[in-house]
C-alpha positions in Angstrom: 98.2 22.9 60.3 97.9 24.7 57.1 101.1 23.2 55.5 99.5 19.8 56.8 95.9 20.7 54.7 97.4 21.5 51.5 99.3 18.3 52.5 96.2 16.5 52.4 94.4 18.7 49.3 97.7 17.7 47.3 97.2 14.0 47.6 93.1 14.6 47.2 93.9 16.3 43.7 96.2 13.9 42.4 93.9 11.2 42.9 91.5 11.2 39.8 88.6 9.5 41.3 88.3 12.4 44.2 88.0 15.0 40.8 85.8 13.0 38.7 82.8 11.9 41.3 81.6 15.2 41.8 82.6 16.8 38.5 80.6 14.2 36.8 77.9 12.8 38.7 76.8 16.4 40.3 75.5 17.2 36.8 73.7 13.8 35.9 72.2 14.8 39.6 70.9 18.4 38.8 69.9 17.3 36.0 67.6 14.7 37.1 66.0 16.9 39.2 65.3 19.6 36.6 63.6 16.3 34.8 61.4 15.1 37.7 60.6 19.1 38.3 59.0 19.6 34.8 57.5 15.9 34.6 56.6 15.1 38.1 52.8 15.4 38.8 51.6 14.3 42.4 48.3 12.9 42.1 46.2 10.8 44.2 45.3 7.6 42.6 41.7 6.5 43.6 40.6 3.1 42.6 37.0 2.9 41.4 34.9 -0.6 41.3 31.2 -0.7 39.7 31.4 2.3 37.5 32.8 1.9 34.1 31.4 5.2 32.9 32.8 7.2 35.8 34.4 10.4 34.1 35.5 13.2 36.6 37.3 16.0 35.5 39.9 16.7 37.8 43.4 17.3 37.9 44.1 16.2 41.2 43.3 12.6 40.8 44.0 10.0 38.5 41.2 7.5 38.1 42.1 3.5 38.0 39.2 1.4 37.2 39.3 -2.0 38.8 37.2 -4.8 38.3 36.2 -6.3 42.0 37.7 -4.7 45.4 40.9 -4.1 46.4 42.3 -5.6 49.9 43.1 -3.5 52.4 46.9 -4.1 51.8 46.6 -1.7 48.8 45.7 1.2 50.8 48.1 0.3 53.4 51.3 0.5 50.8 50.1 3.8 49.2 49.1 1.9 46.0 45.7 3.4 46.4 44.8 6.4 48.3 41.3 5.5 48.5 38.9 3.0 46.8 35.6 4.4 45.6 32.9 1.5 45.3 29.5 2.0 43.3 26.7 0.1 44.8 23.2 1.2 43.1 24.5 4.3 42.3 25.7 5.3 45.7 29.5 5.8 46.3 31.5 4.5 49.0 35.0 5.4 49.9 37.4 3.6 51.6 40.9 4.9 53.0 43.3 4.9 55.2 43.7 8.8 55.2 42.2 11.1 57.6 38.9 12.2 57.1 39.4 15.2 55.6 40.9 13.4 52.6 37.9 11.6 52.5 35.8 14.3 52.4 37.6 16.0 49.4 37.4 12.7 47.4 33.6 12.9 48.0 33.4 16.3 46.8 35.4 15.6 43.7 32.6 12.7 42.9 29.6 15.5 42.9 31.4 17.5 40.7 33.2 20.0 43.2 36.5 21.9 42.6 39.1 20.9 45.3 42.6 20.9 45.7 44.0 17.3 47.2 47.4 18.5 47.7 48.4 21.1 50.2 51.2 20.4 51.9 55.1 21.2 50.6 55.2 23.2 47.2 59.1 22.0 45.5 60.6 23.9 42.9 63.3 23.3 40.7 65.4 24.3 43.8 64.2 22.1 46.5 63.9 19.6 43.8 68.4 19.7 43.3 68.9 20.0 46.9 66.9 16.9 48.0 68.6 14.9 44.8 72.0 16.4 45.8 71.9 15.4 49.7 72.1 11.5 49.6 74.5 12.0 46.7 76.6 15.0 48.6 76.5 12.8 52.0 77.8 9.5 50.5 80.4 11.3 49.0 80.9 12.9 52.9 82.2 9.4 54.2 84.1 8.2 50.6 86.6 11.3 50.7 87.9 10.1 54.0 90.0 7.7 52.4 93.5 9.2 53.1 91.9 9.3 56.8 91.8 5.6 57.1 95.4 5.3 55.5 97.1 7.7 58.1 95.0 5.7 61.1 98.6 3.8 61.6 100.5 5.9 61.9 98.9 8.8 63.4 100.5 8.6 66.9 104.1 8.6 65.2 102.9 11.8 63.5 101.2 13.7 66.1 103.6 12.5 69.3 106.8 13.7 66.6 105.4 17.2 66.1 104.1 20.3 67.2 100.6 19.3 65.8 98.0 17.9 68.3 95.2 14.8 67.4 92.2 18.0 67.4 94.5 19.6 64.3 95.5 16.2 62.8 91.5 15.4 62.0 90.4 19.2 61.7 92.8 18.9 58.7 90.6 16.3 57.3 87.9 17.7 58.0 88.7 20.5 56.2 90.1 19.1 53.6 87.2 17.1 52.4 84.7 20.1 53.1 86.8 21.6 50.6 86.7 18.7 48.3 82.8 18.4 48.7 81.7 22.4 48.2 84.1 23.5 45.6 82.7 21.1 42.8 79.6 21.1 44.2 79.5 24.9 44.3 80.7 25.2 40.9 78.3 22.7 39.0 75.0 24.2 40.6 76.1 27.4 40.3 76.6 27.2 36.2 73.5 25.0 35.9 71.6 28.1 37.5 73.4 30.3 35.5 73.8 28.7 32.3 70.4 27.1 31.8 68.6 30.0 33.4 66.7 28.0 36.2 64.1 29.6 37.2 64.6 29.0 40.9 63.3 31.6 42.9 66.5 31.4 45.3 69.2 34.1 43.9 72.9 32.4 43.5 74.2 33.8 46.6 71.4 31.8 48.1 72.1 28.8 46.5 75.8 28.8 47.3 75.1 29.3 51.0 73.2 25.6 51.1 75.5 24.1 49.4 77.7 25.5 52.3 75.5 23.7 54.8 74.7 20.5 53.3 78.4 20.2 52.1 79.3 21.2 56.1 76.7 18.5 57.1 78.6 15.9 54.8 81.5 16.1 55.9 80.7 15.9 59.7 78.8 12.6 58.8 81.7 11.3 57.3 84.2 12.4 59.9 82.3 11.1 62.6 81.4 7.4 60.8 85.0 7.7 59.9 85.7 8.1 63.7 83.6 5.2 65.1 84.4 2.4 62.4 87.6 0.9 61.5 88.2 0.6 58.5 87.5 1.9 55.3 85.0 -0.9 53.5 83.1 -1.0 57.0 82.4 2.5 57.0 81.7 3.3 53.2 79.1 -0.1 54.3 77.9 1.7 57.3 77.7 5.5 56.3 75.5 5.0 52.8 73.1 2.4 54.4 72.4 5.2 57.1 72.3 7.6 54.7 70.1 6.3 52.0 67.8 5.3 54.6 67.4 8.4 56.5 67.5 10.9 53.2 64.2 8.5 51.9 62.8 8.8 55.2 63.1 12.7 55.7 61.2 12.7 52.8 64.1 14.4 49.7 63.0 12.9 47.0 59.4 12.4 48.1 57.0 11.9 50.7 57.4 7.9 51.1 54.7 7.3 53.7 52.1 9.1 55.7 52.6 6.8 58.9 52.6 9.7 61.3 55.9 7.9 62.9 57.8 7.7 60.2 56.8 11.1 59.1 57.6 13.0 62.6 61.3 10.7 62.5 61.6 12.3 58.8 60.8 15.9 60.5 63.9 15.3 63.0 66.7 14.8 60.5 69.0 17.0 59.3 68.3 16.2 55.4 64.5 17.4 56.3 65.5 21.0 57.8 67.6 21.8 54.6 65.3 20.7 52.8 62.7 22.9 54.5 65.0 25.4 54.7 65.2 25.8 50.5 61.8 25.4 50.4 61.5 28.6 52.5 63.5 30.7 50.7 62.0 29.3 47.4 58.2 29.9 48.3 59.4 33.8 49.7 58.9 32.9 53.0 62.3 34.7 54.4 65.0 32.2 56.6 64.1 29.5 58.3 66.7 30.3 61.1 65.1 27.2 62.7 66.1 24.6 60.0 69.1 26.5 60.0 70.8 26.7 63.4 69.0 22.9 63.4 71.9 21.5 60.9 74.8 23.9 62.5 74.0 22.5 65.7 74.0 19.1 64.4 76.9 19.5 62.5 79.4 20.8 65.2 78.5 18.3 67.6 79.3 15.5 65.1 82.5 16.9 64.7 83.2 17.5 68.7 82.7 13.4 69.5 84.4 13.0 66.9 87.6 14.7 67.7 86.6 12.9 71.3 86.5 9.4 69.7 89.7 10.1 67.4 91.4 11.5 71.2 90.2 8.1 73.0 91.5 5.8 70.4 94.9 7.2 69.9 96.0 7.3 73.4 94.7 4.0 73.2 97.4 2.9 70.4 99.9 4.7 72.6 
């Protein structure tokens, strides 16, 4: 098995484009979110009709002065967190937020001190892992490429040797984990180091999600490697679940407060890694929830896959 890895490694390293994705595009990712992490200021927009001399001093909002109402559309696709109307000189707020929200909007019009935002603080940290998962996850189900090209002759392989279908894809497996974290590992590592980020989460720390997001990856690549065909169908299939689940567990941003979508975000394995950094960036210890979440996740992706793999080669047989 380990002649067979290096087997596979071999053919990984001589292939350029399995060097130059993560080499290159790893640091154009870091350092996008170092950008967003220094320029990046959530504030709640508030629409205000009938008051043209409105001038609140606040750093938690940013006032847009409209000239009639809004429809309710605006509010429903976030463009808007509330609408503040001046009839007479009395204020009126609409929104589609709870009513807490609303009452700290209110406040902030008579001149009190509030904070609007208090949910998830992200660093620089959480800010690179969340930027780094959809781009660490796609690259999950590319490096599978020498996977689709031995698909034919697999059975030949496995039924000729000493080497059973479990150790044939475990050697993939392994093989692109390797591919995913050593690059990976090395480019965050020397952006930490060399630009002094001021992270909060020690190297050590650092290296050890890269460990379980790259682990992550390349389960979700094994496993849509496992169910689709071939290799166009599943580059199709794996980054249209992925880019869809990372924006929904919320990486880059919080996309929506529908309570649905946001307790769907809360179940994905992008979220609790996510959540995870943020623990160890805000001091809060290990979130050996968020943890033993992925793991979990992660192993029995790779146990149907080895099932699927099994099924479909006796099948050829």
């Amino acid at each position: 098995m380990l002649k067979l890895i290096k087997g596979i490694l071999y053919r990984m390293v001589n292939n350029k484009a399995y060097l130059i994705t993560p080499l290159v595009i790893t640091p154009i990712i870091i350092a996008a979110a170092i950008y967003f992490s220094s320029s990046m200021i959530t504030k709640a927009n508030i629409g205000v009709v009938g008051a043209n001399d409105l001038n609140l001093k606040s750093n938690e909002i940013n006032i847009i002065k409209l000239k009639e109402d809004v429809p309710l559309s605006d509010l429903v696709k976030n463009k808007y967190d509330a609408v503040v109307t001046f009839n007479n000189g009395k204020a009126t707020v609409d929104t589609i937020k709870d009513s807490n929200f609303k009452d700290k909007v209110k406040k902030i019009l008579n001149g009190e001190k509030v904070v609007i935002q208090e949910g998830e603080k992200r660093g620089v940290a959480a800010n690179i892992v969340g930027f780094l998962t959809m781009f660490v996850l796609a690259l999950g189900v590319m490096l599978y490429k020498f996977f689709f090209h031995d698909k034919k002759g697999i059975s030949n392989r496995v039924i000729s040797s000493n080497i059973s279908y479990e150790q044939y894809v475990a050697s993939h497996f392994i093989s692109v984990f390797v591919m995913i974290f050593t690059p990976t590992l090395i480019v965050t590592t020397l952006a930490k180091v060399v630009l002094n980020l001021d992270t909060a989460v020690t190297v050590l720390e650092l290296a050890f999600i890269v460990f379980m997001l790259s682990l992550l990856a390349a389960a979700y690549g094994l496993l849509i490697s496992s169910i689709v065909k071939d290799e166009e169908s599943a580059s199709m299939l794996g980054i249209m679940l992925n880019i869809t689940t990372t924006l929904i567990a919320g990486s880059f941003f919080t996309i929506s407060n529908n309570n649905l979508i946001s307790s769907i975000g809360r179940l994905l394995p992008q979220r609790h890694i996510l959540n995870f950094t943020m623990y160890l960036e805000n001091g809060k210890g290990i979130n050996y929830t968020s943890l033993s979440n992925v793991l979990i996740l992660s192993l029995m992706m790779i146990c149907v896959s080895f099932l699927i793999t099994r099924l479909k080669m006796r099948s050829y047989n």
